[in-house]
N, CA and C atoms as an extended XYZ file, in Angstrom:
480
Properties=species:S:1:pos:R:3:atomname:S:1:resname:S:1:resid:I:1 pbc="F F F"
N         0.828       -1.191        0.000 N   UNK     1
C         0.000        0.000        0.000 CA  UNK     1
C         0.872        1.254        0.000 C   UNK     1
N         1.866        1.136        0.948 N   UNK     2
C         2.804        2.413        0.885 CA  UNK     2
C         3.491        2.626       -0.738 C   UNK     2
N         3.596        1.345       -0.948 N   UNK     3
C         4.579        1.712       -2.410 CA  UNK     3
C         3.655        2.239       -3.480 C   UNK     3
N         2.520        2.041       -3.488 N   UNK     4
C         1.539        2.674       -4.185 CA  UNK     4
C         0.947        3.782       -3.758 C   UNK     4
N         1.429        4.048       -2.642 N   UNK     5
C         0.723        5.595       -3.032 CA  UNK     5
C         2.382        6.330       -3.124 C   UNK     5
N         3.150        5.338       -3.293 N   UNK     6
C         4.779        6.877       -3.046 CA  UNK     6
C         4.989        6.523       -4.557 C   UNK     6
N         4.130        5.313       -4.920 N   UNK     7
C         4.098        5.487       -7.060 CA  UNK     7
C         3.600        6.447       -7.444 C   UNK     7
N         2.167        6.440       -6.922 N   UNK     8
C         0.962        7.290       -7.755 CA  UNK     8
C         1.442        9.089       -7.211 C   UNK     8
N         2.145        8.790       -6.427 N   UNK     9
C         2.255       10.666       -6.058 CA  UNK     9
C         3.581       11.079       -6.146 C   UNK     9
N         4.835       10.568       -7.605 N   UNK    10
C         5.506       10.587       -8.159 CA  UNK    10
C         5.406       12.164       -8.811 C   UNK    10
N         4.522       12.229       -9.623 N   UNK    11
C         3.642       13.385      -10.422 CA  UNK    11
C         2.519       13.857       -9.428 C   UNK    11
N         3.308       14.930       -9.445 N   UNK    12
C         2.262       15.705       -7.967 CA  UNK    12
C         0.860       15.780       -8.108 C   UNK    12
N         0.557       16.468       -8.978 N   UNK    13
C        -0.681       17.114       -9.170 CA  UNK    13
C        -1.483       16.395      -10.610 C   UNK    13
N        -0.767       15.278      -11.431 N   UNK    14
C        -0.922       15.102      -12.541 CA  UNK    14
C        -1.844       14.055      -12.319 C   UNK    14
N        -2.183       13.001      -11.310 N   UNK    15
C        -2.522       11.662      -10.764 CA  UNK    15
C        -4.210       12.244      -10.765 C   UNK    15
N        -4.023       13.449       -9.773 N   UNK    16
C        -5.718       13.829       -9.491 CA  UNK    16
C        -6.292       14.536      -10.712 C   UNK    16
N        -5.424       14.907      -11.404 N   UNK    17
C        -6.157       15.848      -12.534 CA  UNK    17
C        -6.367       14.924      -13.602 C   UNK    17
N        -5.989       13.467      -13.875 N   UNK    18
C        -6.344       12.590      -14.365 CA  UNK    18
C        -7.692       11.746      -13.892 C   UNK    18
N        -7.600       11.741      -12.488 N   UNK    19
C        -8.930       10.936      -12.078 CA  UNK    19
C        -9.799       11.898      -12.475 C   UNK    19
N        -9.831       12.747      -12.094 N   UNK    20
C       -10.817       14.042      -12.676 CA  UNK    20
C       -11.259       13.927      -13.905 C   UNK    20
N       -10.623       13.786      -14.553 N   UNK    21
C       -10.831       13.687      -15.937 CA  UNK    21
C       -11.500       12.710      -16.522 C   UNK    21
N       -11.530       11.553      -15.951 N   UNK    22
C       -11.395        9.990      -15.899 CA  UNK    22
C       -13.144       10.347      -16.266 C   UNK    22
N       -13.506       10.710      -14.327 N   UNK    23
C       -15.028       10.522      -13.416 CA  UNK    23
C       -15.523       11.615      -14.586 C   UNK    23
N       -15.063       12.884      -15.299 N   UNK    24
C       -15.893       13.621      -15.910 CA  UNK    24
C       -16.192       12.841      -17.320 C   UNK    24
N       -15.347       12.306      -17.952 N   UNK    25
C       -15.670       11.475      -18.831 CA  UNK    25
C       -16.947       10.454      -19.106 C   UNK    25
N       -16.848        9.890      -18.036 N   UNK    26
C       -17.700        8.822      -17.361 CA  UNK    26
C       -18.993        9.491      -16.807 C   UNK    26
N       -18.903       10.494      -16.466 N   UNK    27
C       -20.791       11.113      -16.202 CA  UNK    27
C       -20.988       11.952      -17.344 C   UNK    27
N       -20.376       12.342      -18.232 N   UNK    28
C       -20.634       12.945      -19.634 CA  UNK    28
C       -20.940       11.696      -20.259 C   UNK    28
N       -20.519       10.668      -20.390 N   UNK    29
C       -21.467        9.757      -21.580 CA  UNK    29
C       -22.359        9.157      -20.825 C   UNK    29
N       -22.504        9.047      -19.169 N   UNK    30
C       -23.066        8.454      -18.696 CA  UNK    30
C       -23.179        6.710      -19.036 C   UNK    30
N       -23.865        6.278      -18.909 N   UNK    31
C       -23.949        4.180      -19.052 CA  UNK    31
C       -23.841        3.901      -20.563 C   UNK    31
N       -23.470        5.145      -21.457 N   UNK    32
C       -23.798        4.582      -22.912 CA  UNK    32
C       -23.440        3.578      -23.203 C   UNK    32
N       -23.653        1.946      -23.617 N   UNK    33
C       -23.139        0.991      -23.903 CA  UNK    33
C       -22.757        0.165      -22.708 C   UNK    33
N       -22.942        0.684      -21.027 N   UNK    34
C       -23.004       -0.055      -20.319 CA  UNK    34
C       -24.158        0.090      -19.316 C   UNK    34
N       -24.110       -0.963      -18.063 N   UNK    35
C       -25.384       -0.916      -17.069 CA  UNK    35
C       -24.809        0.355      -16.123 C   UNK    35
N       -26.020        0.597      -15.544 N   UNK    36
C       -25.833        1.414      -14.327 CA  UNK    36
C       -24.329        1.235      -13.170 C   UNK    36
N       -24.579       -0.531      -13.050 N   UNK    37
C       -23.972       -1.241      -12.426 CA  UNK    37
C       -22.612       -0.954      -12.501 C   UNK    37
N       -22.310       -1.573      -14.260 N   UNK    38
C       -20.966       -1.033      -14.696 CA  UNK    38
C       -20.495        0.141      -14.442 C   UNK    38
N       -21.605        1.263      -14.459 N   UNK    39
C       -21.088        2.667      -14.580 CA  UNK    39
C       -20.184        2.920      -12.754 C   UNK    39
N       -21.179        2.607      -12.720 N   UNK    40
C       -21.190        2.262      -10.546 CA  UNK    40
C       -19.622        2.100      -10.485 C   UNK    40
N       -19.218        0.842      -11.074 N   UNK    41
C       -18.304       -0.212      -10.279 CA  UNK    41
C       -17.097        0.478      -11.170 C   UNK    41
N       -16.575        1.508      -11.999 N   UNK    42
C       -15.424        2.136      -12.980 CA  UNK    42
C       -15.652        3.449      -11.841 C   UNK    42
N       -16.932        4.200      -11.152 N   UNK    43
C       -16.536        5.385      -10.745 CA  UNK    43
C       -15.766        4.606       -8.940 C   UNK    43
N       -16.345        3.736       -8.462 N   UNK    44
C       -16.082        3.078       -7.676 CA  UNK    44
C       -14.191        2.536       -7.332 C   UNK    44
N       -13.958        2.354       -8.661 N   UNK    45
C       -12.285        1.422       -8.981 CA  UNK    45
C       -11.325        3.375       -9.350 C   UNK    45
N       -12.078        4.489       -9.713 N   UNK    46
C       -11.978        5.963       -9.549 CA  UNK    46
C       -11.532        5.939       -8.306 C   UNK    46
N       -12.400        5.238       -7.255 N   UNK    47
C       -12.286        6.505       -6.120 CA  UNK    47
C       -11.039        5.692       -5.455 C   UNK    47
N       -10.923        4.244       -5.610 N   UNK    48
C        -9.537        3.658       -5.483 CA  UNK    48
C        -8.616        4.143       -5.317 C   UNK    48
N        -8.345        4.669       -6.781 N   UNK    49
C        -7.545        4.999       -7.156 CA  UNK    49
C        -7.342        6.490       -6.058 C   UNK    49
N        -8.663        7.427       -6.125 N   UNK    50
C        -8.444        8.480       -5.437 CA  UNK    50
C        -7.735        8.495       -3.863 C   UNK    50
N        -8.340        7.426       -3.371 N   UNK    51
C        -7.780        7.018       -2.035 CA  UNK    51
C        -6.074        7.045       -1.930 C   UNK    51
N        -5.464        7.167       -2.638 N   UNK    52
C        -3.951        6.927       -2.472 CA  UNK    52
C        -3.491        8.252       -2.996 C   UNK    52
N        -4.176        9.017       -3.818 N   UNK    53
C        -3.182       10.141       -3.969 CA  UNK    53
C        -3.415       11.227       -2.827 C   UNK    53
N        -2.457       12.368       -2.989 N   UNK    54
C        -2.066       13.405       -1.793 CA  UNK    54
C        -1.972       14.649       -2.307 C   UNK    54
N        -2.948       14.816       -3.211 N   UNK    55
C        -3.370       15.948       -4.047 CA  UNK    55
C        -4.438       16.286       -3.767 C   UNK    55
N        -5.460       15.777       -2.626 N   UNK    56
C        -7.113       15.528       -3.301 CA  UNK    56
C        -7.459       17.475       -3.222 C   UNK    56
N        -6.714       18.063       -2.336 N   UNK    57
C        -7.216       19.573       -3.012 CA  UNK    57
C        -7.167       19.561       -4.839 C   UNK    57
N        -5.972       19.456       -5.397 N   UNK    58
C        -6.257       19.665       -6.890 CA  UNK    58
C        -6.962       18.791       -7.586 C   UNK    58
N        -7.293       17.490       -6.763 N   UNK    59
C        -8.438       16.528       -7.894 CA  UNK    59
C        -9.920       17.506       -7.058 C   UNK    59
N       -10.156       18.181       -6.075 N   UNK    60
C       -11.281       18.996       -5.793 CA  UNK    60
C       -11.619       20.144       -6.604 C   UNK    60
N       -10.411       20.739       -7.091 N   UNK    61
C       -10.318       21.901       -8.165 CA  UNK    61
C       -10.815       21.619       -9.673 C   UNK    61
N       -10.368       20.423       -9.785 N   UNK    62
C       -10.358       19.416      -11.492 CA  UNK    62
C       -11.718       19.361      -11.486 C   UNK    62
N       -11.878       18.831      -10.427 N   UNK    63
C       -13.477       17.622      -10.353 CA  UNK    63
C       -15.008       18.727      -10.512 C   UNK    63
N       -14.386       20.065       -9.633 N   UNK    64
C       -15.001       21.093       -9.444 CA  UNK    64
C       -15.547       22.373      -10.645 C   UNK    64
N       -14.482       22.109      -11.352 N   UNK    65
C       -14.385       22.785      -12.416 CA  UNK    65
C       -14.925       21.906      -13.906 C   UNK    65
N       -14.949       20.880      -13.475 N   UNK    66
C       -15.772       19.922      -14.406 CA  UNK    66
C       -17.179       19.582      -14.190 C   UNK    66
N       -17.574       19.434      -13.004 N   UNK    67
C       -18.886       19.538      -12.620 CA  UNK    67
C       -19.626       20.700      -13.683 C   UNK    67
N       -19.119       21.949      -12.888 N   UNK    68
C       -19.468       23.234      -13.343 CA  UNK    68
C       -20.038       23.281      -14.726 C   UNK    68
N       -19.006       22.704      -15.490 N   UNK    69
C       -19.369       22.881      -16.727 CA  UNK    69
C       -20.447       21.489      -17.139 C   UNK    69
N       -20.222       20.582      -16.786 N   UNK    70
C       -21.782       19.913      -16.976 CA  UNK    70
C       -22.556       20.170      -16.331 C   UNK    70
N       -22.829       20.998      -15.490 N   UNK    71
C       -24.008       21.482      -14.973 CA  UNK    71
C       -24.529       22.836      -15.636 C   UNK    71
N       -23.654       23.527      -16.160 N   UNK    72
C       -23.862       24.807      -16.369 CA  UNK    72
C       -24.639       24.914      -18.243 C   UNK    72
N       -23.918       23.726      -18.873 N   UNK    73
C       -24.181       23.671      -20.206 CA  UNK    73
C       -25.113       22.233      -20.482 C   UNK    73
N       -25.867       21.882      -19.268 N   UNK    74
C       -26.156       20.963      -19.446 CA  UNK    74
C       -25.610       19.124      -20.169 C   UNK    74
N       -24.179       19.171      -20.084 N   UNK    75
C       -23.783       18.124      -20.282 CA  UNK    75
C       -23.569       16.755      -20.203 C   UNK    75
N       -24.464       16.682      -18.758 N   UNK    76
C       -24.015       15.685      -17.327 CA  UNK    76
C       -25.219       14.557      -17.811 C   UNK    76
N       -24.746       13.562      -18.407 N   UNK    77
C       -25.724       12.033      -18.623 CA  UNK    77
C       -27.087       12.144      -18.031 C   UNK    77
N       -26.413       11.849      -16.483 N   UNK    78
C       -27.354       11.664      -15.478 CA  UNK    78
C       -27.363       12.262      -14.141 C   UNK    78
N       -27.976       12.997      -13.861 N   UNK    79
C       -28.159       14.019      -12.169 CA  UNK    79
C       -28.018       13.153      -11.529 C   UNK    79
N       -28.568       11.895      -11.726 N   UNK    80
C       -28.916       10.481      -10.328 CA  UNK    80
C       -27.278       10.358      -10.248 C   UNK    80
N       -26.712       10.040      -11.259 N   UNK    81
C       -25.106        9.207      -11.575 CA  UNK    81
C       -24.182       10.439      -10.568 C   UNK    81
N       -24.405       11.597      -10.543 N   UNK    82
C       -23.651       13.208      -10.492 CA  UNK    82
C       -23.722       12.688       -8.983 C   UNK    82
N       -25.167       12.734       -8.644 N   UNK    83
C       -25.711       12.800       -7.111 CA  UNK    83
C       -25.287       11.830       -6.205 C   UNK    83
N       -24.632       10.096       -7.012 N   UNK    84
C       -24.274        9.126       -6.760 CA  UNK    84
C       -22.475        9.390       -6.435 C   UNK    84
N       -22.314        9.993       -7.191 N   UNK    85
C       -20.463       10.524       -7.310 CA  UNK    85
C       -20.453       11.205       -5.841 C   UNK    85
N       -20.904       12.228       -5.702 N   UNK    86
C       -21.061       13.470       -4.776 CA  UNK    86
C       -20.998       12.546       -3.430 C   UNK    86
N       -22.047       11.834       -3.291 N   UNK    87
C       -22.340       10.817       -2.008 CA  UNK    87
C       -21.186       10.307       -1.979 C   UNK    87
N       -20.424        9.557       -2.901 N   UNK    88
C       -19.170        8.825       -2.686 CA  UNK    88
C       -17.909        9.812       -2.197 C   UNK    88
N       -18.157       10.463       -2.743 N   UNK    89
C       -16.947       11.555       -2.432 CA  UNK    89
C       -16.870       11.944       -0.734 C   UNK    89
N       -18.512       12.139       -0.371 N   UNK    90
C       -18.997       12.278        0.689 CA  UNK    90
C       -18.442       11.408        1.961 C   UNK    90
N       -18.503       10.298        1.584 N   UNK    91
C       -18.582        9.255        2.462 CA  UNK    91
C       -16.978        9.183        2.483 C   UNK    91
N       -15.937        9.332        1.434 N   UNK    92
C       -14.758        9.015        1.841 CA  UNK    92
C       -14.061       10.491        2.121 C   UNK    92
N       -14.380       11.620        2.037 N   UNK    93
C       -14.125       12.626        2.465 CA  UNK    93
C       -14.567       13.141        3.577 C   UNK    93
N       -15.720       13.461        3.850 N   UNK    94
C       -16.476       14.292        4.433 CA  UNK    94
C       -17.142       15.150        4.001 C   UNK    94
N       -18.204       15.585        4.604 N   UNK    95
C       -19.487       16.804        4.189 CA  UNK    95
C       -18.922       18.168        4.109 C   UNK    95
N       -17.153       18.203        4.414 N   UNK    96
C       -16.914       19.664        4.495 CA  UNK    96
C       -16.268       19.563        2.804 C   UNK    96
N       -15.706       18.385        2.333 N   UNK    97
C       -14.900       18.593        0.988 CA  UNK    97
C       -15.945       18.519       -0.151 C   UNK    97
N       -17.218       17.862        0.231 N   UNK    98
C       -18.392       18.161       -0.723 CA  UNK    98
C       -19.661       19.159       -0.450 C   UNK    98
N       -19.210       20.179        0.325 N   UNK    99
C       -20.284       20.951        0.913 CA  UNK    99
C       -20.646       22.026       -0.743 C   UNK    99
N       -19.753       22.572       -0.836 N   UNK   100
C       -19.301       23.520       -2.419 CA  UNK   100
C       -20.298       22.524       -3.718 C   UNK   100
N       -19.590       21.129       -4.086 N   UNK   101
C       -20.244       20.694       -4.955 CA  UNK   101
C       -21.819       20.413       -4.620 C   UNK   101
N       -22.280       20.221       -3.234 N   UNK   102
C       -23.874       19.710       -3.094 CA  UNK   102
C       -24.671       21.382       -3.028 C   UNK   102
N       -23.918       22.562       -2.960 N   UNK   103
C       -24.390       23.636       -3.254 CA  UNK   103
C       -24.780       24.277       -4.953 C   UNK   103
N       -23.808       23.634       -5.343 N   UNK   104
C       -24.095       23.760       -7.132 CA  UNK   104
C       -24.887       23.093       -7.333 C   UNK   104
N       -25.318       22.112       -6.968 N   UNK   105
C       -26.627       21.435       -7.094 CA  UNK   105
C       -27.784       21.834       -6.953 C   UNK   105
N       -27.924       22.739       -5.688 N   UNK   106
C       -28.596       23.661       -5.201 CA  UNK   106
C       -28.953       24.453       -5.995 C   UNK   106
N       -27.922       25.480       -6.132 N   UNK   107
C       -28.458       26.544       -7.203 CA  UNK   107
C       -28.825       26.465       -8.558 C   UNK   107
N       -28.523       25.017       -9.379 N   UNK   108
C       -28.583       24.737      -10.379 CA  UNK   108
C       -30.623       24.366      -10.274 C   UNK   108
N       -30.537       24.323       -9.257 N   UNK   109
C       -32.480       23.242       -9.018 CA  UNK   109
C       -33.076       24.472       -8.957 C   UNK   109
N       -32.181       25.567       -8.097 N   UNK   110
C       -33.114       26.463       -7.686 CA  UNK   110
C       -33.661       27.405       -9.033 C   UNK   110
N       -32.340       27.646       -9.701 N   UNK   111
C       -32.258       28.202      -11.261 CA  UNK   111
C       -33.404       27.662      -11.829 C   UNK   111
N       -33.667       26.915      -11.510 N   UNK   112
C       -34.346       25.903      -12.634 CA  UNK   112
C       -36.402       26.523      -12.295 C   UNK   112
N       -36.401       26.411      -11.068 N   UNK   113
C       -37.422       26.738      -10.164 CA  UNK   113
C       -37.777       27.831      -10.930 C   UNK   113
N       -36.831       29.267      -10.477 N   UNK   114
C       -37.437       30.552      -10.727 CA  UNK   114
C       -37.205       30.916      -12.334 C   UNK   114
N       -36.500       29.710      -12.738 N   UNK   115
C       -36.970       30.299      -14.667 CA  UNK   115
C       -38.207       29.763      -14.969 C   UNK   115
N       -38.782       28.447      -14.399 N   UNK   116
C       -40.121       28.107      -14.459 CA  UNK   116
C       -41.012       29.291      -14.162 C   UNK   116
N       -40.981       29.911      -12.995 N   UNK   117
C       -42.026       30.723      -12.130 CA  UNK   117
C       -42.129       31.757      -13.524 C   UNK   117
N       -41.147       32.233      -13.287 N   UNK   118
C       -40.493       33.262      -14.549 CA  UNK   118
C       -41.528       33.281      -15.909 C   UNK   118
N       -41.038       32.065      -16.436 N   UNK   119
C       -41.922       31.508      -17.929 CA  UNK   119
C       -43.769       31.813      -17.362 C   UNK   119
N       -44.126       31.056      -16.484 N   UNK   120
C       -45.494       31.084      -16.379 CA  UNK   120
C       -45.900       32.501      -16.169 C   UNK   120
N       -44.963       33.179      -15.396 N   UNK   121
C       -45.866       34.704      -15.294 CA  UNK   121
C       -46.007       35.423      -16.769 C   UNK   121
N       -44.486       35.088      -17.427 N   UNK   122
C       -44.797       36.011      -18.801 CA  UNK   122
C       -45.995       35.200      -20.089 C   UNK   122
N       -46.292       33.683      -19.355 N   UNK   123
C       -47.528       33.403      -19.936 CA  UNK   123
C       -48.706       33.803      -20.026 C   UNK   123
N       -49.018       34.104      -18.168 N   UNK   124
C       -50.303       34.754      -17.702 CA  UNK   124
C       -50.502       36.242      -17.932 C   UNK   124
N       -49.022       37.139      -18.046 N   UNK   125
C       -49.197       38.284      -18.608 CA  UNK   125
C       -49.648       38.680      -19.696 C   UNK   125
N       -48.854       37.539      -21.009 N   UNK   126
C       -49.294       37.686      -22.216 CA  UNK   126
C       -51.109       37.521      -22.516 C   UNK   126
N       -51.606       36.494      -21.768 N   UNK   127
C       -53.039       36.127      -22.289 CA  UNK   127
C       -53.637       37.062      -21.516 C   UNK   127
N       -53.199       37.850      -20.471 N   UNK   128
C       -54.422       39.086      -20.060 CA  UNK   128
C       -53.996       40.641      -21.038 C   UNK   128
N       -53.362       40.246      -21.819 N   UNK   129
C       -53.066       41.404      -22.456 CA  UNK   129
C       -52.060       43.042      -21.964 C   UNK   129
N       -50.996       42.074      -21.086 N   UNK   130
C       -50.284       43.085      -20.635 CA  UNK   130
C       -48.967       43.851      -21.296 C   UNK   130
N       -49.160       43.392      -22.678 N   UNK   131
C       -48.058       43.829      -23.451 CA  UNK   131
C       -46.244       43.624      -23.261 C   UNK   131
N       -46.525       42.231      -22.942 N   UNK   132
C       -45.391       41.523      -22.359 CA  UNK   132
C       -45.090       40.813      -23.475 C   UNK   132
N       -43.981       41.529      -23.987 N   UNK   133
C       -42.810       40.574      -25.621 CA  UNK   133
C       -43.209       39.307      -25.520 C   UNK   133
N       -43.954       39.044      -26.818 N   UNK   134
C       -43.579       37.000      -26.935 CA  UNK   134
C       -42.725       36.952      -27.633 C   UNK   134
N       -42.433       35.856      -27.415 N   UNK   135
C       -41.519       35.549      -28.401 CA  UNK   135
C       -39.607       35.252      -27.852 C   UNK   135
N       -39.781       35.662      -26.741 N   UNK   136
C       -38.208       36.048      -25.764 CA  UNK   136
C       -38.324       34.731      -24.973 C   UNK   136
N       -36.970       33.842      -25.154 N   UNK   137
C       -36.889       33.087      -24.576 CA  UNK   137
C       -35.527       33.336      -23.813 C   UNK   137
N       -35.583       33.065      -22.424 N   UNK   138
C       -34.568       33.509      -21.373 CA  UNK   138
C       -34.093       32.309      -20.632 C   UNK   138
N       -32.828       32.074      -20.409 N   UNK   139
C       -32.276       31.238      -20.004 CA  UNK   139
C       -31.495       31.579      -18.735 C   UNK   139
N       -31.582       31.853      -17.433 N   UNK   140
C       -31.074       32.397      -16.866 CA  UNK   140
C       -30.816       31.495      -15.518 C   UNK   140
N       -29.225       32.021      -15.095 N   UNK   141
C       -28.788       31.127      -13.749 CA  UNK   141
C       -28.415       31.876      -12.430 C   UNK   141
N       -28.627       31.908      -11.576 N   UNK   142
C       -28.544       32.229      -10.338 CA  UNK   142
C       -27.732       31.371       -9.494 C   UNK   142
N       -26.378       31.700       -9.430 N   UNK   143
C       -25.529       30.753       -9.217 CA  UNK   143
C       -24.869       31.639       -7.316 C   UNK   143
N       -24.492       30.760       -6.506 N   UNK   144
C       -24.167       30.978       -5.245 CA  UNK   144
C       -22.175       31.179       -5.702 C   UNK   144
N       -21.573       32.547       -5.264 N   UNK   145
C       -20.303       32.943       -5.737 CA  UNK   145
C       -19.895       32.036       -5.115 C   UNK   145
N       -19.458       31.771       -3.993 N   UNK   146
C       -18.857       31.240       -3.106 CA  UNK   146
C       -18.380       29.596       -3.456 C   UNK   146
N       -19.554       29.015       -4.288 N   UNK   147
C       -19.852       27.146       -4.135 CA  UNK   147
C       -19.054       26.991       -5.823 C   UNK   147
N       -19.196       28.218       -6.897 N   UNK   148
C       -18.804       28.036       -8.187 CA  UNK   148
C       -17.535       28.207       -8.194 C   UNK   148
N       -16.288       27.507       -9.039 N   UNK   149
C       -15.209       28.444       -9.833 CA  UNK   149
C       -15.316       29.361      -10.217 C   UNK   149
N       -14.205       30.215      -10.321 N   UNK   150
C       -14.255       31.836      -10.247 CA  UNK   150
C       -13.549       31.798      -11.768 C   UNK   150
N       -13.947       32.570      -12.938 N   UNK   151
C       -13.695       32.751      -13.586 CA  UNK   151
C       -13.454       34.149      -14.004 C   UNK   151
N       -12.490       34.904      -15.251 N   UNK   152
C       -12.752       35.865      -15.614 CA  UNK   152
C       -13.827       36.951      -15.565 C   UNK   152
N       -14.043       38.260      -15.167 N   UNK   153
C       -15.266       38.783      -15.702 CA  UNK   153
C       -15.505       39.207      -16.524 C   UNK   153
N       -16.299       38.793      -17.568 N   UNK   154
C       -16.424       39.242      -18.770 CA  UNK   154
C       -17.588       40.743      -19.349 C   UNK   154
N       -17.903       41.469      -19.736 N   UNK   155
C       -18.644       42.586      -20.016 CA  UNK   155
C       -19.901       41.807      -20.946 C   UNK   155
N       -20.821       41.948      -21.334 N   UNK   156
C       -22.099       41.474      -21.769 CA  UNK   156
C       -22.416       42.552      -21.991 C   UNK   156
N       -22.989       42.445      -23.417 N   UNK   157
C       -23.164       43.409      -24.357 CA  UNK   157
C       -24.572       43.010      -25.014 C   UNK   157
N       -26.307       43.220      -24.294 N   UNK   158
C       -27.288       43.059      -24.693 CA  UNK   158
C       -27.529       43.565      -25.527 C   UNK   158
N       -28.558       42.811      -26.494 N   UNK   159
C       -29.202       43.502      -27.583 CA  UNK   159
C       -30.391       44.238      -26.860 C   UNK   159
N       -31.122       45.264      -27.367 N   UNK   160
C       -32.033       46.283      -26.752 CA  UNK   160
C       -33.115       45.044      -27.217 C   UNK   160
C-alpha cells in the first residue's frame, strides 16, 4: 500500500487531474453501452484509485471545475449518476470537501425553479393582455459565488 501511493504521487498534481478527468468522462457519456452497475463499479475502482493520492485539493479543483461545466451547459448524462459521485466523495471525504459541490446542485435546481415561475408569469401576462414581448426566450442562472469556480469577468453586451 505504501509503495503505491509513493508510485501514484511521483507526479504531484498530474494523478488527481487525471482521475478528474477519468469521473468527468464517465458522467458525460453516462452508461452509454453499459449498465448502471458497470457505470457504478469504474466510478467506484476511480475513487480507489483516489484514495492513495495526496493531491485531493487539486483533484477537488479538477473535479469542481468539471462539474461546473456539466451542470452549467447541461452536459451531465445523469443528475442520479452526479448525485451518486457526490455521495461517494462524501462518504470518503467528508461533508466539508463536498459541501461547495452539493451547493451547485442547489443553485442549479433552484435556477431551474425561478426560470419556471419566470416563464409562467410572462404566460399569464401575455393572455391578459399586458403587453409583455412573446416571443423572448430567457435562459437564466442564479448561481451561489462562493460554491462556483471563479472565472474571468467578462462585459455582456445586450441587444435592446
Amino acid at each position: 500500500q505504501e509503495s503505491f501511493e509513493n508510485f501514484i504521487n511521483q507526479r504531484q498534481n498530474k494523478p488527481a487531474e487525471l482521475i478528474a478527468k477519468f469521473i468527468d468522462a464517465k458522467l458525460r457519456a453516462g452508461n452509454k453501452g453499459q449498465t448502471e452497475e458497470e457505470l457504478d463499479a469504474q466510478l467506484d475502482k476511480a475513487l480507489l484509485l483516489f484514495r492513495y493520492i495526496s493531491g485531493k485539493d487539486v483533484f477537488e479543483a479538477f473535479y469542481k471545475k468539471d462539474l461546473a461545466k456539466r451542470l452549467l451547459l447541461g452536459k451531465s448524462a445523469s443528475i442520479d449518476a452526479e448525485k451518486t459521485m457526490i455521495a461517494k466523495l462524501k462518504a470518503e471525504c467528508g461533508s466539508q470537501f463536498t459541501s461547495k459541490l452539493e451547493g451547485m446542485f442547489k443553485d442549479v435546481e433552484l435556477s431551474a425553479d425561478v426560470v419556471g415561475a419566470f416563464k409562467t408569469y410572462i404566460a399569464a401576462a401575455a393572455s391578459k393582455g399586458e403587453g409583455v414581448p412573446s416571443g423572448v426566450d430567457m435562459q437564466v442562472q442564479v448561481l451561489t459565488s462562493g460554491f462556483w469556480p471563479s472565472y474571468p469577468i467578462m462585459e455582456a453586451k445586450l441587444p435592446e
